[in-house]
C-alpha positions in Angstrom: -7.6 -67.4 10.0 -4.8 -69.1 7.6 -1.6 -70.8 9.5 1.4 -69.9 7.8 4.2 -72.1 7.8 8.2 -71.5 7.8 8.1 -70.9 3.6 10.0 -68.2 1.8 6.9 -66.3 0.2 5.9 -62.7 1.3 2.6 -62.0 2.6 0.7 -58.9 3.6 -0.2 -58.0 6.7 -3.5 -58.9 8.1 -4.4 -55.7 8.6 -4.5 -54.8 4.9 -6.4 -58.2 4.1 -9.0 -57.7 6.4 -13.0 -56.6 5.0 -14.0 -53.7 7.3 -18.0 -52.9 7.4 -18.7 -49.6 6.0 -21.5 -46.8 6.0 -22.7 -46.3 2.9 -25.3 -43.6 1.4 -28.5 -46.5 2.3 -27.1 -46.3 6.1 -26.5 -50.1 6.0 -23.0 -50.7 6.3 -21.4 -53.3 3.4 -18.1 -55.0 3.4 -15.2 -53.0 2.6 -11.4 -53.7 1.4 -8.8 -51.2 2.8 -5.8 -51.6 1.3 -3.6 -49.0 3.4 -0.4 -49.9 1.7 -1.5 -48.4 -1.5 -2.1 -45.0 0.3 0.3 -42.2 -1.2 3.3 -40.8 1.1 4.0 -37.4 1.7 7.3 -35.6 2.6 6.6 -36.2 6.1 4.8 -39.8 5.9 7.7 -40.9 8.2 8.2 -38.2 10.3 6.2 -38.6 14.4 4.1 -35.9 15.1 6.7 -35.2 17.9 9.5 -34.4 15.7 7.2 -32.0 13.7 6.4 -30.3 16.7 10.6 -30.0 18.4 11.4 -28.5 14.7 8.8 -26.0 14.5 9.9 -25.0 17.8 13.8 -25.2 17.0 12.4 -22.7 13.8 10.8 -20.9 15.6 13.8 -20.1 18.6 16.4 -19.3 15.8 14.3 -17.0 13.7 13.7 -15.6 17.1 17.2 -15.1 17.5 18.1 -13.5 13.9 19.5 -10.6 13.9 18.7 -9.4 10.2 16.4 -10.1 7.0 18.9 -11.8 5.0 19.5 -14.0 8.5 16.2 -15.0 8.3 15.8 -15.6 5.2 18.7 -18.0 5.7 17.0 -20.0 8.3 14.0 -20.0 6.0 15.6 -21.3 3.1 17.2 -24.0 5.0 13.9 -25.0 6.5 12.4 -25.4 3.0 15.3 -27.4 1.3 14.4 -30.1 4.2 11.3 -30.8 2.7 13.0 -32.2 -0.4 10.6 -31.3 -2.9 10.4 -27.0 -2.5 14.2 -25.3 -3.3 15.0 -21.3 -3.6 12.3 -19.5 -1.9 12.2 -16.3 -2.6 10.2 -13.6 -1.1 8.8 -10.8 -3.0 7.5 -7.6 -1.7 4.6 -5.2 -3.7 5.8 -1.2 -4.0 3.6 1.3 -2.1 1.7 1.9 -5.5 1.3 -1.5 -6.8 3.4 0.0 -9.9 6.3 -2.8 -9.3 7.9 -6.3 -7.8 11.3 -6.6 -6.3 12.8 -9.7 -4.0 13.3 -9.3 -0.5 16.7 -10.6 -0.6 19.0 -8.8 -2.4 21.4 -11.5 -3.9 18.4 -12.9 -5.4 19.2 -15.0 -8.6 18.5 -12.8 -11.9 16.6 -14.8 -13.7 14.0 -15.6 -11.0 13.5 -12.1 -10.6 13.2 -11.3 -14.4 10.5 -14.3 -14.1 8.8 -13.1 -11.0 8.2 -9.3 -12.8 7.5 -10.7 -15.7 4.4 -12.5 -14.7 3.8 -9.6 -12.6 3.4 -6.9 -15.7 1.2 -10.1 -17.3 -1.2 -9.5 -14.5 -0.8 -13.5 -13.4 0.2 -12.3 -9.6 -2.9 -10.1 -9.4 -4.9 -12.8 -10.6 -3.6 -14.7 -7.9 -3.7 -12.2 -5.2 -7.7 -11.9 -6.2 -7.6 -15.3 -6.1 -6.3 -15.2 -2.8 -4.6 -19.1 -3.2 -1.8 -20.6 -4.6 -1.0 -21.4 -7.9 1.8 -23.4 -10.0 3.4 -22.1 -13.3 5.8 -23.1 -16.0 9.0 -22.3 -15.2 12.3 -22.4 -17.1 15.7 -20.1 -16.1 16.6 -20.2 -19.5 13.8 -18.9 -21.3 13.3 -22.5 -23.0 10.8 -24.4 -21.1 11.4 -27.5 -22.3 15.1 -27.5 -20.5 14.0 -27.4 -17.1 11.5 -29.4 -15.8 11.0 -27.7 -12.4 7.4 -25.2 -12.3 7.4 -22.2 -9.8 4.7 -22.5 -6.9 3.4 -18.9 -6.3 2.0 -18.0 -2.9 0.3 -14.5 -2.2 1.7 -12.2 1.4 -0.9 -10.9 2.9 -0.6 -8.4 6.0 -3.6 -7.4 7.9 -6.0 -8.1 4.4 -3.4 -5.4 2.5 -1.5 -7.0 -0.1 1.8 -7.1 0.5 3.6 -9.5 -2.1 4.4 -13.3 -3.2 6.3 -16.3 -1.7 8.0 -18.4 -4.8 9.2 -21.7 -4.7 10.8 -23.8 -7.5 9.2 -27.4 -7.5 8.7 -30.5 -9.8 5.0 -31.1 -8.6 2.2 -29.8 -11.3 -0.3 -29.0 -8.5 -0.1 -28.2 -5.3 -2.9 -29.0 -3.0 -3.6 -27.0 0.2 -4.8 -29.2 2.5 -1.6 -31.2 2.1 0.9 -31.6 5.3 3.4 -29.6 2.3 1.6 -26.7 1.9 0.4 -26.8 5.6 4.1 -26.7 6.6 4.8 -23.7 4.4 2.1 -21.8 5.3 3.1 -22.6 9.3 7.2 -21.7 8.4 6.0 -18.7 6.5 4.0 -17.3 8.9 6.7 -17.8 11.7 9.0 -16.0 9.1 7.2 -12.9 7.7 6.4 -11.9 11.3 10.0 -11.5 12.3 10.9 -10.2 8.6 8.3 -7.5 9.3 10.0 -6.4 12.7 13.3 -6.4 11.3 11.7 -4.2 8.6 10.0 -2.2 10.6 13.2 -1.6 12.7 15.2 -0.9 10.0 13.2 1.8 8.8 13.0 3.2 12.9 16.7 3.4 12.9 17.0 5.2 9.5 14.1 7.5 10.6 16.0 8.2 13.9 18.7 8.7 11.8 17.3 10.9 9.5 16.1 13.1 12.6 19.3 13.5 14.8 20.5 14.8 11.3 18.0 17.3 10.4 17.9 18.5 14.2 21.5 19.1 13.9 21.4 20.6 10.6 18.0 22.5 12.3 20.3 23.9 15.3 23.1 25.1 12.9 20.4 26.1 10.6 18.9 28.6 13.9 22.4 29.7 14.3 22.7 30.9 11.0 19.3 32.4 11.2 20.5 34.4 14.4 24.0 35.2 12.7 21.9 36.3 9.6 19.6 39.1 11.8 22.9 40.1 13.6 24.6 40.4 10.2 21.5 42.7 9.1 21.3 44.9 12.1 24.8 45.2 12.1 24.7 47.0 8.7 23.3 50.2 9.8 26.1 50.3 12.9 28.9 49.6 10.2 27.6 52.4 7.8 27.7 55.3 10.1 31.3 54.8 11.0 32.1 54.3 7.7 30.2 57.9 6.6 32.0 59.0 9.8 35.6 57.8 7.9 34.9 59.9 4.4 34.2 62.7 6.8 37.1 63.0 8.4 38.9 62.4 4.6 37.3 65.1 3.6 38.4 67.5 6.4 42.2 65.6 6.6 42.2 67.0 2.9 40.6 70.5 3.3 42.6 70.7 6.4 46.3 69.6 5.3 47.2 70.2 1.8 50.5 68.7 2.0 48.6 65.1 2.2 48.3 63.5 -1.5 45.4 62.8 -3.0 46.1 59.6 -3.7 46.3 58.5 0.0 42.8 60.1 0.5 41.1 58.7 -2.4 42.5 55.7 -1.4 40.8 55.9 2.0 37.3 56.5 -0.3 37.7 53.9 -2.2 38.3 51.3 0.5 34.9 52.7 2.2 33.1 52.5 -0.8 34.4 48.8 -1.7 33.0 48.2 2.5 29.8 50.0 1.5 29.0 48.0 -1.3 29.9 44.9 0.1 27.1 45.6 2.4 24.7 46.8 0.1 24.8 43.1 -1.4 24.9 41.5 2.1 21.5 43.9 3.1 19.7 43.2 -0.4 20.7 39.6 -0.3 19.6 38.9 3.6 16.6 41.1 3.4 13.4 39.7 4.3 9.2 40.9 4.1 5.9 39.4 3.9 5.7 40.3 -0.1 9.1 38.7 -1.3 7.4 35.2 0.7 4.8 35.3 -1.2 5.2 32.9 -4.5 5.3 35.5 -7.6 7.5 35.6 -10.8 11.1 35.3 -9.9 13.8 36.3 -12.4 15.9 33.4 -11.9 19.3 35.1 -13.3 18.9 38.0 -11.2 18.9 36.0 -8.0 21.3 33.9 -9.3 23.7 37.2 -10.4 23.1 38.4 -6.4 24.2 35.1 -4.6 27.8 35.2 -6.9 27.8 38.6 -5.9 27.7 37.9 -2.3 30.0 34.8 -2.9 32.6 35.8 -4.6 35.3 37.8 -2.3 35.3 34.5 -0.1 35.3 32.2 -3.6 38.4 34.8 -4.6 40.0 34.4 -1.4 40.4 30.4 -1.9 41.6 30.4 -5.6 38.0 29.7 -6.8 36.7 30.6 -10.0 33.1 31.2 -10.3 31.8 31.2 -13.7 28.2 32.8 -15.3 26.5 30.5 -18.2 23.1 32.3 -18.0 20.9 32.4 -21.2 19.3 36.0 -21.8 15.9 36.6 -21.8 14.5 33.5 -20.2 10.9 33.3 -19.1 10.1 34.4 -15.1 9.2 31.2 -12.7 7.0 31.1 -10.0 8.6 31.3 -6.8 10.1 33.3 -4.1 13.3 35.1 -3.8 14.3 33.6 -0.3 13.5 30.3 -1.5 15.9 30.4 -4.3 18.7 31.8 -2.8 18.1 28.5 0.2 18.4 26.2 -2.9 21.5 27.7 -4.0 22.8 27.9 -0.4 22.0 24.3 0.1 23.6 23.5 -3.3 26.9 24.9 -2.0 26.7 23.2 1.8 25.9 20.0 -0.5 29.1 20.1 -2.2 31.2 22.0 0.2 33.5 23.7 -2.1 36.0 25.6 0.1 37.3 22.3 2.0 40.2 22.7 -0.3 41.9 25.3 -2.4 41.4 26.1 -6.2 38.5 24.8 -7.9 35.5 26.1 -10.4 32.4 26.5 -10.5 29.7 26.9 -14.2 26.8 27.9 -13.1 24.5 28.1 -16.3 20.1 28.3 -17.5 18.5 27.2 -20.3 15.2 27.5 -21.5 13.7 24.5 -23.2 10.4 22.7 -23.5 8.1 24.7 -21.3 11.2 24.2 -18.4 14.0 26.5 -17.2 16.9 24.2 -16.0 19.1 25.5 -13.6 22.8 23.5 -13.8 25.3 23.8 -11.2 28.7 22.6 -11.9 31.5 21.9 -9.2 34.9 20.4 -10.2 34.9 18.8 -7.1 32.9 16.0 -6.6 30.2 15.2 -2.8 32.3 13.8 0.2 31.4 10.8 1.1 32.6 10.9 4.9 29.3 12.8 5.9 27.0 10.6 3.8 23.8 11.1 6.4 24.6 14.9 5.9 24.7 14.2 2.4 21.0 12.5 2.2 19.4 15.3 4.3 20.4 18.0 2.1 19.5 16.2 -1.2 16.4 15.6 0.4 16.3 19.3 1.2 16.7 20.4 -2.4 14.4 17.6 -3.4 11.4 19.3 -1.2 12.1 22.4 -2.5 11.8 21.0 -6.0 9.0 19.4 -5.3 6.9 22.9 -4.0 8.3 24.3 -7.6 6.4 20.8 -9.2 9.9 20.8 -10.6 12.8 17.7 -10.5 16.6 17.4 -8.8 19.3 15.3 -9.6 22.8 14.8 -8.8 25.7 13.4 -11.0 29.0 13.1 -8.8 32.5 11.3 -9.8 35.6 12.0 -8.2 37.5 12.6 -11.7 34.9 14.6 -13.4 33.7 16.6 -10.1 29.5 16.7 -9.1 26.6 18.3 -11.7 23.2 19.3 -9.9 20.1 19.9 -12.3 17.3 21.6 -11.3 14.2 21.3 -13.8 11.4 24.9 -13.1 8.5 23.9 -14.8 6.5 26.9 -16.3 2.9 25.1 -16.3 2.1 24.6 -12.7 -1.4 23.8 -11.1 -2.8 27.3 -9.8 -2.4 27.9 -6.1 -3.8 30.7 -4.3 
């Protein structure tokens, strides 16, 4: 034992000064310095094992009260910053078919991102994902990576043994190591954090579904009622044309019968009930529906496109609307159905909505070019935004409708130039019976 006296020297404690007896690989046990002062500190050297406890549960209680994604990932990026040597995390999710990256958090920094995707085209994150542990690269946000000394920590997401993306963390440290109370705590915060960014997910894409259904029923019912308005229209033809063979009857004996009545007033009275008749000629031919026109066959897309303006234009007429034909002659046949183009033309129209005001035009135009028939559609006025869940369903319409023609949609819209719809008809299509 030494006696120390009142002097102004610094000593060690006599803890670290004492020889400890040690196992060794003989199984005698040999005198041993420990010098516990030399031991490295961590982040959380400091820190009681109480206090790591109460803030994993504080975490835990306001994740648990977030709201939203970006809320959480908040909380999480406040959590991180605490441990001093970890800043930005980042969360980055894999697409369904493992073609692409994106961040979780949509005012992610640009540059990150750019670094994130570009390691990910490299193949680096599927190295690591095989890997199945973390790893530390070289980073610089200005493309020189001798100007910023920080790396980027890369951690693969997995859910349920699926793949589902990276955690990235800027850091000075060159290697990380897992058993460390550092990466312990991540992997404890991060697992705390993905579960509630996976409900909030999850719910978000539940409410659009829900969404997307109360639509579609809606647009189902008024869908039905035009169905049953449709076979009322249809039966209705025949009642209309006897009266109306009845009315050039009776024109015919009003002129046999009284002379003094001029011609003009009864050819008049013909050519009204013709005008009637034709008008539901067009209606009959356009509405008429059998087993062999739903079957897929060649389709002459100008013709069905020449009867729908037919039946269009007296209402198109009535509002000041000027509907014109751009249709290239002799264009090859497409396989399809009659009934199911004139529903894509319908649903081109109800997309657009055309008579909510008066005056406007409309070019509706083919062209045949490599192996496709494009069909463009051209509205001066441009898609209302007021019913934009409307609006979704009936792109997504003419999108499935596309998609049985192994075909392409899209929509241009601007409110000073007015809305474009392209529909791309491939010729070479996979034989179906």
């Amino acid at each position: 034992m030494r006696v120390l006296k009142h002097i102004a020297a610094e000593h060690s404690l006599f803890s670290n000064s004492v020889e400890q007896l040690t196992k060794g690989v003989d199984n005698k046990y040999h005198l041993k310095l420990v010098k516990m002062n030399n031991s490295k500190k961590n982040a959380y050297a400091d820190i009681s094992l109480d206090k790591i406890f109460h803030d994993l549960f504080t975490y835990t209680l306001k994740i648990q009260s977030a709201s939203s994604v970006n809320q959480v990932l908040g909380y999480f990026d406040e959590e991180i910053i605490k441990m001093k040597i970890f800043s930005e995390p980042e969360i980055f999710l894999i697409s369904p078919d493992s073609s692409d990256c994106f961040p979780l958090n949509l005012g992610c920094n640009s540059q990150r991102s750019s670094f994130v995707k570009n390691i990910f085209s490299e193949g680096i994150i599927d190295w690591i994902k095989d890997q199945k542990s973390p790893k530390i690269i070289r980073y610089s946000s200005n493309g020189n990576h001798n100007a910023n000394p920080l790396n980027c920590l890369i951690i693969p997401l997995f859910n349920t043994d699926k793949f589902w993306g990276v955690l990235s963390l800027l850091t000075p440290l060159k290697n990380i190591i897992e058993e460390s109370i550092e990466y312990k705590s991540i992997i404890t915060l991060l697992g705390i954090t993905l579960n509630k960014v996976q409900y909030e997910l999850q719910r978000n894409e539940l409410n659009k579904t829900y969404s997307d259904l109360q639509t579609m029923q809606s647009k189902l019912s008024n869908d039905f009622k035009l169905a049953a308005l449709g076979e009322l229209s249809y039966r209705s033809i025949e009642e209309i044309a006897s009266p109306l063979q009845v009315i050039l009857s009776y024109a015919e004996i009003l002129s046999n019968e009284n002379p003094e009545i001029e011609e003009s007033v009864i050819e008049t009275i013909k050519k009204q009930v013709m005008n009637i008749r034709d008008i539901l000629n067009r209606l009959s031919k356009f509405t008429e529906v059998d087993n062999r026109t739903a079957a897929i066959q060649s389709c002459a897309l100008n013709n069905v496109i020449k009867e729908f303006k037919n039946l269009i234009d007296p209402t198109l007429n009535g509002d000041g609307y000027e509907c014109i034909l751009d249709l290239e002659e002799n264009i090859p046949p497409i396989l399809s159905n009659n009934n199911m183009l004139k529903q894509l033309l319908i649903n081109s129209f109800s997309l657009i909505n055309p008579l909510n005001k008066k005056g406007g035009g409309i070019i509706i135009s083919t062209r045949y070019a490599s192996e496709t028939i494009i069909l463009s559609i051209l509205f001066t006025d441009h898609i209302d935004k007021v019913n934009e869940s409307e609006r979704e369903i009936g792109i997504k319409l003419l999108k499935n409708i596309m998609a049985k023609h192994e075909g392409s949609f899209s929509l241009n819209t601007n409110v000073d130039i007015g809305s474009n719809l392209t529909f791309n008809f491939p010729l070479k299509r996979k034989i179906r019976k």
